[in-house]
KEKE-3310 file (N, C-alpha, C; in steps of 0.2 Angstrom, whole numbers, plus 5000, padded with zeros to 4 digits):
npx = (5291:5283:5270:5266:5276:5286:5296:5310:5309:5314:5304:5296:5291:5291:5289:5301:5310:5305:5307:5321:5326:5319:5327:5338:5353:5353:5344:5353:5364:5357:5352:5365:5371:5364:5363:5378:5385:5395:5401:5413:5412:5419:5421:5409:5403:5406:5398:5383:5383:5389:5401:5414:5415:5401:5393:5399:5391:5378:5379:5377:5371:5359:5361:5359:5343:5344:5346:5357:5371:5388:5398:5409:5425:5438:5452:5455:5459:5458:5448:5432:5417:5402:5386:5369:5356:5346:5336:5329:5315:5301:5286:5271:5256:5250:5235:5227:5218:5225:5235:5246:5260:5265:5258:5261:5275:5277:5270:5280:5292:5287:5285:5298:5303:5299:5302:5316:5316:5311:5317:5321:5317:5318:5330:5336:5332:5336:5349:5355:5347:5348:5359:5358:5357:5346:5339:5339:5330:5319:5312:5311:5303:5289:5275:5257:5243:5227:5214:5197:5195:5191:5198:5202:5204:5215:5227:5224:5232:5243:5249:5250:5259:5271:5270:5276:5287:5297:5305:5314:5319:5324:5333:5349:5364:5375:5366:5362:5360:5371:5371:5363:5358:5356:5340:5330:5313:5298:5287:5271:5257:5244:5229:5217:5209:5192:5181:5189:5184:5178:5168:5166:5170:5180:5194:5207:5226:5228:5226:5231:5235:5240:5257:5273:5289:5302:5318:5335:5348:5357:5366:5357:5341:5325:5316)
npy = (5464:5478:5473:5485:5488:5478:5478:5485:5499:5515:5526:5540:5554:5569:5584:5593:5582:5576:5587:5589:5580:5578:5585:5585:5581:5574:5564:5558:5554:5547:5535:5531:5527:5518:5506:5504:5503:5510:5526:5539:5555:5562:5551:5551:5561:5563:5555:5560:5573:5583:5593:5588:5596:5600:5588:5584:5594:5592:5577:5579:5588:5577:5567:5575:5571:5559:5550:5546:5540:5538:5528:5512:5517:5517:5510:5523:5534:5545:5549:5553:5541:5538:5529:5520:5525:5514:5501:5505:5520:5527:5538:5546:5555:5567:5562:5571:5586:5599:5598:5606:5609:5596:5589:5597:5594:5581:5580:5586:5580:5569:5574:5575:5562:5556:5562:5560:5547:5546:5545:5532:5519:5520:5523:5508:5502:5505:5507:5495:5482:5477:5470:5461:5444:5430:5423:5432:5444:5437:5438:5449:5468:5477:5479:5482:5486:5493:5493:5493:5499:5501:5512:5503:5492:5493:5497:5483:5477:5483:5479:5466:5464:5468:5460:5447:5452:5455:5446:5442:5457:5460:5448:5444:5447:5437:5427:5426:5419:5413:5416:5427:5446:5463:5466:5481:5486:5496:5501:5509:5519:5523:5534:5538:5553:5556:5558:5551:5538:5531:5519:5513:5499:5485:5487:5488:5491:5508:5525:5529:5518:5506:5503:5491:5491:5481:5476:5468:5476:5488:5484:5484:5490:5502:5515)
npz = (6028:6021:6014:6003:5999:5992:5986:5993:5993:5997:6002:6000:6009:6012:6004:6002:6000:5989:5980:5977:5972:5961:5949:5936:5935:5948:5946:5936:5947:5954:5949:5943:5954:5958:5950:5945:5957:5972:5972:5966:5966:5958:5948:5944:5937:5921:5919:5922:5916:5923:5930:5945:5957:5955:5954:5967:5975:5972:5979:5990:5995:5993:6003:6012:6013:6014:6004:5998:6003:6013:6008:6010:6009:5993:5985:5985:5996:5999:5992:5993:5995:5989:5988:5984:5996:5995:5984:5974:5975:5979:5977:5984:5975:5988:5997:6002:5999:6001:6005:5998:5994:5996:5983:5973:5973:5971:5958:5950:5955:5946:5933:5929:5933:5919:5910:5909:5907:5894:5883:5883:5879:5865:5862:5867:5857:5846:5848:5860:5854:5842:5843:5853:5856:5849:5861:5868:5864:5860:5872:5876:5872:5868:5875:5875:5882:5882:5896:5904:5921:5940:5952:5962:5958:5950:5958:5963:5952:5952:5964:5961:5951:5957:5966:5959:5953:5965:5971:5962:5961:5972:5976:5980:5974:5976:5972:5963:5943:5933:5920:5922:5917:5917:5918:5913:5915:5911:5917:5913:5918:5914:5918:5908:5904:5909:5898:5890:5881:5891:5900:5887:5885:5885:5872:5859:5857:5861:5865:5880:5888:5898:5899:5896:5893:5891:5891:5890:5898:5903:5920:5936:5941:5938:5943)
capx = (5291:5278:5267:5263:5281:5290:5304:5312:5311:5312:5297:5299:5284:5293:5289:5307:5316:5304:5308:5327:5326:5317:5333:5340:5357:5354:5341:5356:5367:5355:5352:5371:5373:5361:5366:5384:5387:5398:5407:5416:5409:5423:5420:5403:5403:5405:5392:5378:5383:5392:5409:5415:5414:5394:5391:5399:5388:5372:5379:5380:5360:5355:5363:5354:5338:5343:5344:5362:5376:5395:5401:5416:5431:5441:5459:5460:5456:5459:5441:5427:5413:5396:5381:5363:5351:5342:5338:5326:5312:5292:5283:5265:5256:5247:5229:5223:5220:5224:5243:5247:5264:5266:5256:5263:5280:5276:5269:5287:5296:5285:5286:5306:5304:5295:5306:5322:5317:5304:5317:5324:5315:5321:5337:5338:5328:5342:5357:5356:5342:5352:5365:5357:5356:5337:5338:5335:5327:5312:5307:5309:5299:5285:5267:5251:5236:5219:5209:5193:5195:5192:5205:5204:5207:5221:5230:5227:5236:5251:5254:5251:5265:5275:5274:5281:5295:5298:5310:5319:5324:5330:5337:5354:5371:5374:5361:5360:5361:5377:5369:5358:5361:5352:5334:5325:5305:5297:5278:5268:5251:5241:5223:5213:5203:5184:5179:5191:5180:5176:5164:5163:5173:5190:5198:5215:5229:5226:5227:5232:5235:5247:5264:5279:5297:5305:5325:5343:5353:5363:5366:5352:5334:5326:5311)
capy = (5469:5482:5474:5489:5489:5472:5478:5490:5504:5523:5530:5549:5556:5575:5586:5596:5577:5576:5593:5590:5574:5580:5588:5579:5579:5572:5558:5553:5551:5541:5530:5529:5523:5511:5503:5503:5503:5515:5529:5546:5563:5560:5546:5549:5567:5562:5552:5565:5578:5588:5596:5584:5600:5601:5583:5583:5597:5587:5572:5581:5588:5570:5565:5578:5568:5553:5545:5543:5541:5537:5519:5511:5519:5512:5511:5528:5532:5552:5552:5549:5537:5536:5521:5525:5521:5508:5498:5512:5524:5527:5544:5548:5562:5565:5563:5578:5593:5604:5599:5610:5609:5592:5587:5602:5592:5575:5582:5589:5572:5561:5575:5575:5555:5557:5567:5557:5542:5546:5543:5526:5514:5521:5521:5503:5498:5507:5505:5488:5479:5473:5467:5454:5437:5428:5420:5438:5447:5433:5438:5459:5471:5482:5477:5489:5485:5494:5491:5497:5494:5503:5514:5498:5484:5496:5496:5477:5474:5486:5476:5460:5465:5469:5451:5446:5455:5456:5441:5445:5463:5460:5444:5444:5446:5430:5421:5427:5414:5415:5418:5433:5451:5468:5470:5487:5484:5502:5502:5516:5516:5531:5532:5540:5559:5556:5559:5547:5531:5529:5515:5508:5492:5484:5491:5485:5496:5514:5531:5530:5511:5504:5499:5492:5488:5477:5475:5468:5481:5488:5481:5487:5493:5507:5516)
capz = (6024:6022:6005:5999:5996:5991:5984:5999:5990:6002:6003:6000:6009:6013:5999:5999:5996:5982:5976:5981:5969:5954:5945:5931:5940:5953:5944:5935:5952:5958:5943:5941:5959:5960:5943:5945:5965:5976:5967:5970:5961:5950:5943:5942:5934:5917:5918:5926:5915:5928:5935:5949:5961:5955:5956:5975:5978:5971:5981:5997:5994:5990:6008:6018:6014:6016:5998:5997:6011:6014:6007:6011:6007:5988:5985:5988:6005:6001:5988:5995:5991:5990:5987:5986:6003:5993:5977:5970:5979:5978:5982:5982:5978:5993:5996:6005:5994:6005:6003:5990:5995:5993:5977:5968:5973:5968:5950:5947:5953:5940:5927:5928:5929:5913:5902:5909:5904:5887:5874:5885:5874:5858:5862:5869:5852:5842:5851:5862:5851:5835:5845:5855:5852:5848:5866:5872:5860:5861:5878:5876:5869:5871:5877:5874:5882:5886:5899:5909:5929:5945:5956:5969:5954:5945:5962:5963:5947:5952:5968:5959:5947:5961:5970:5955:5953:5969:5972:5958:5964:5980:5976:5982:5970:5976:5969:5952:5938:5930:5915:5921:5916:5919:5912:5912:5917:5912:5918:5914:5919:5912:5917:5903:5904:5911:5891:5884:5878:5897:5899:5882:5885:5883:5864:5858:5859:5860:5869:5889:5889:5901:5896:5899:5889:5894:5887:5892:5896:5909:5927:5940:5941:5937:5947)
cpx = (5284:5273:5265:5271:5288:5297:5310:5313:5311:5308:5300:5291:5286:5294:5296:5312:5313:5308:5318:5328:5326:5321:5336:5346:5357:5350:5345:5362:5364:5354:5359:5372:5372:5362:5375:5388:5390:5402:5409:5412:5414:5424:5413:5401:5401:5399:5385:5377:5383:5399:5411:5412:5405:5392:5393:5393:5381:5373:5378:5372:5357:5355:5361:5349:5337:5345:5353:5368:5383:5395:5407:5422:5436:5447:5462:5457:5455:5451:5437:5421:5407:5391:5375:5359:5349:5340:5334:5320:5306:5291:5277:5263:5251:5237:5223:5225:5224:5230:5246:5252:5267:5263:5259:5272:5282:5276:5276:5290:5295:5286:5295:5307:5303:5301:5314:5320:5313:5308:5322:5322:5317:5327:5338:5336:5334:5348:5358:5352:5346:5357:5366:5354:5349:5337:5335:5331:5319:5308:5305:5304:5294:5276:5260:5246:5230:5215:5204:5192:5193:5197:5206:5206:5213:5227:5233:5231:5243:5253:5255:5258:5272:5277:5277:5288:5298:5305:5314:5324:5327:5334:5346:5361:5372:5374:5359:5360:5368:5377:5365:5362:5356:5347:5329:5317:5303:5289:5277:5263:5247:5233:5221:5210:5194:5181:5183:5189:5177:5169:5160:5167:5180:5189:5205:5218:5225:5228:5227:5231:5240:5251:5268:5284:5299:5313:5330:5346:5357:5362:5360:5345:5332:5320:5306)
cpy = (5471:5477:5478:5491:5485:5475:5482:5495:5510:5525:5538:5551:5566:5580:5591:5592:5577:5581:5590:5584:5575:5587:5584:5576:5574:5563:5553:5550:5544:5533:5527:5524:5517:5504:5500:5501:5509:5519:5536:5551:5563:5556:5546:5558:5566:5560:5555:5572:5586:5590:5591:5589:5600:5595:5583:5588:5593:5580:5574:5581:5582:5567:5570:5575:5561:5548:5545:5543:5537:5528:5517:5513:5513:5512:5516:5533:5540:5554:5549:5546:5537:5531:5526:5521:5513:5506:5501:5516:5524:5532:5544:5553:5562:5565:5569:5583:5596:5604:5602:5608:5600:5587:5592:5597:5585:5575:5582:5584:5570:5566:5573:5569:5553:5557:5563:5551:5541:5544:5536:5521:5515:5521:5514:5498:5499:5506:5498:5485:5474:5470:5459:5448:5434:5427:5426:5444:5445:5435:5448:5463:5476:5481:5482:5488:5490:5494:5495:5494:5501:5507:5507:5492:5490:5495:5488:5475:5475:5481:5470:5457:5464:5462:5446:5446:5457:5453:5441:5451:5464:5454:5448:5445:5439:5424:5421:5423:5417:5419:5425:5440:5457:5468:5475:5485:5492:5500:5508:5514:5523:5530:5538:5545:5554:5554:5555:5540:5528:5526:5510:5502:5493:5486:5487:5490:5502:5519:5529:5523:5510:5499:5498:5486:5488:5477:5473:5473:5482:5484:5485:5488:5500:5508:5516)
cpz = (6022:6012:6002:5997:5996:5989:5988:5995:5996:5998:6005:6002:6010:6007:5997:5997:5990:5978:5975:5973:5961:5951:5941:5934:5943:5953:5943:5939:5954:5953:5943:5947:5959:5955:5945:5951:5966:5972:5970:5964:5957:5944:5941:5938:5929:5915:5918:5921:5917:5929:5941:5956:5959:5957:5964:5977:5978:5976:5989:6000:5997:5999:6015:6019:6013:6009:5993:6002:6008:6014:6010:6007:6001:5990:5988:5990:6004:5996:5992:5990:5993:5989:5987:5992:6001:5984:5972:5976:5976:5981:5979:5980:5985:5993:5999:6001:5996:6006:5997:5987:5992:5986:5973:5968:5969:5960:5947:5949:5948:5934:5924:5929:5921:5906:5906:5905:5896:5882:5877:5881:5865:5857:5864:5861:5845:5843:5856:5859:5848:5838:5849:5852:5854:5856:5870:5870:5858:5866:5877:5872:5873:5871:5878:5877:5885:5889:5903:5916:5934:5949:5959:5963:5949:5951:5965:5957:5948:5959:5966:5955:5952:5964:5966:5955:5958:5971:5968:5960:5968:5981:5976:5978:5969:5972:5964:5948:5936:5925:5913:5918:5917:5914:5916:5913:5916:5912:5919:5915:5918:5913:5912:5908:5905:5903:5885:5884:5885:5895:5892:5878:5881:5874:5864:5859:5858:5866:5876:5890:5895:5898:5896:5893:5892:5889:5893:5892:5902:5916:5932:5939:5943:5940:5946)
residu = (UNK:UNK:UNK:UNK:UNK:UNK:UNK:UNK:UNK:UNK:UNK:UNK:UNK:UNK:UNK:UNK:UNK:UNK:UNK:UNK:UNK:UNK:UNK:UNK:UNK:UNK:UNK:UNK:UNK:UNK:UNK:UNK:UNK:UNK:UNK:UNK:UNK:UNK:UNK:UNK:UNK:UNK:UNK:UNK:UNK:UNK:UNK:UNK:UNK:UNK:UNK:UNK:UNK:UNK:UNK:UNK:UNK:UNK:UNK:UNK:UNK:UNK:UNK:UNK:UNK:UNK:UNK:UNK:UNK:UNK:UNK:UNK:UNK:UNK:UNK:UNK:UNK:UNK:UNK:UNK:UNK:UNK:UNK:UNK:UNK:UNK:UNK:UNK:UNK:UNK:UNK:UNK:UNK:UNK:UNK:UNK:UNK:UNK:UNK:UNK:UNK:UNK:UNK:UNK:UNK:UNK:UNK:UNK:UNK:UNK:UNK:UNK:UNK:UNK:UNK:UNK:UNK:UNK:UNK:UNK:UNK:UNK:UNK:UNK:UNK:UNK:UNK:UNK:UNK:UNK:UNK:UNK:UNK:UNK:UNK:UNK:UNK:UNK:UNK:UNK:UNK:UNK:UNK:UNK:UNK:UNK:UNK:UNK:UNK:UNK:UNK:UNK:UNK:UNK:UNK:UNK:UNK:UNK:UNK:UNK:UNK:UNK:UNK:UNK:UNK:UNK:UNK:UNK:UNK:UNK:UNK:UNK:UNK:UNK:UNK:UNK:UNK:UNK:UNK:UNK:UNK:UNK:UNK:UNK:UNK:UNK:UNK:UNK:UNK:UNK:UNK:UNK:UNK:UNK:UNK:UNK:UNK:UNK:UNK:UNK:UNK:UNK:UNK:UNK:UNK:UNK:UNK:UNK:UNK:UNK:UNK:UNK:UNK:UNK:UNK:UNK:UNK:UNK:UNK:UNK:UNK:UNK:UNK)
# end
């Protein structure tokens, strides 16, 4: 497997799948899928905040470029079923300016990841938090830190991260503990404006830090 990308995620490099993606719709298809496994657009409607007919059509999209396709048939054989390709997805913006078309596409992926997921740590803090027993409440939370690095040691940390969590993600059903259960990993990594404190060493928390909560919660991973 490719190290630049341990966990198999699809690699979206065609800026129309991005654009095709970044829908709210369609984020929560794929969220649902991957979370839950194989489902019909009717089961998965309520979920999405759709019409069964809207969600098929959002399912249908999603599967012209690849990023969800035909599962095996349930009980009942007359609904169809869908899965997602893989256990979550990665896209770049591109590095050539001169891609308009693809950096303007990307921007709008991560902003529509942004605004899905911004009020997911407030909800997990208020509605799954209180509920969990000390044994899992000890390891969760939300970690703040500041630092001053390089693009080339910012990248070595993100793949660092990765060969971590690596063997955990793709671990097998299987091979699970008994005792495991879904937890939420959110890393953000925000590097600071040119003019924000650049150059005058590490600080405690503060402005454009990278950060990531961590919680128990549902079955799957999130991208």
């Amino acid at each position: 497997m490719d190290s630049r990308n341990r966990m198999g995620d699809i690699e979206i490099t065609d800026p129309q799948a991005m654009r095709a993606l970044a829908h709210p719709v369609r984020l929560a298809i794929l969220d649902r899928l991957r979370r839950e496994g194989p489902s019909t657009a009717t089961a998965l409607a309520p979920h999405v905040g759709a019409t069964p007919s809207v969600t098929s059509w959002h399912l249908r999209h999603l599967a012209s470029f690849g990023l969800v396709r035909d599962s095996e048939p349930g009980p009942d054989r007359r609904s169809r079923r869908w899965e997602a390709v893989a256990r979550g997805f990665r896209f770049e913006e591109p590095d050539d300016p001169a891609d308009e078309e693809g950096r303007a596409a990307a921007r709008e992926l991560s902003r529509q990841m942004f605004r899905r997921y911004a009020d997911l740590p407030a909800r997990w803090a208020e509605e799954t938090e209180p509920a969990l027993d000390p044994a899992w409440r000890a390891p969760a939370g939300l970690a703040y830190t500041r630092i001053e690095v390089t693009p080339g040691e910012l990248a070595a940390i993100q793949d660092a991260i990765e060969r971590v969590l690596a063997p955990y993600a793709t671990r097998p059903p299987a091979d699970r503990p008994a005792d495991s259960r879904g937890v939420r990993l959110l890393r953000y990594v925000l590097p600071e404006g040119g003019g924000e404190g650049a150059g005058k060493g590490a600080e405690g928390p503060g402005p454009g830090a990278e950060g990531a909560l961590s919680g128990p919660d549902e079955p799957g991973r999130t991208p």
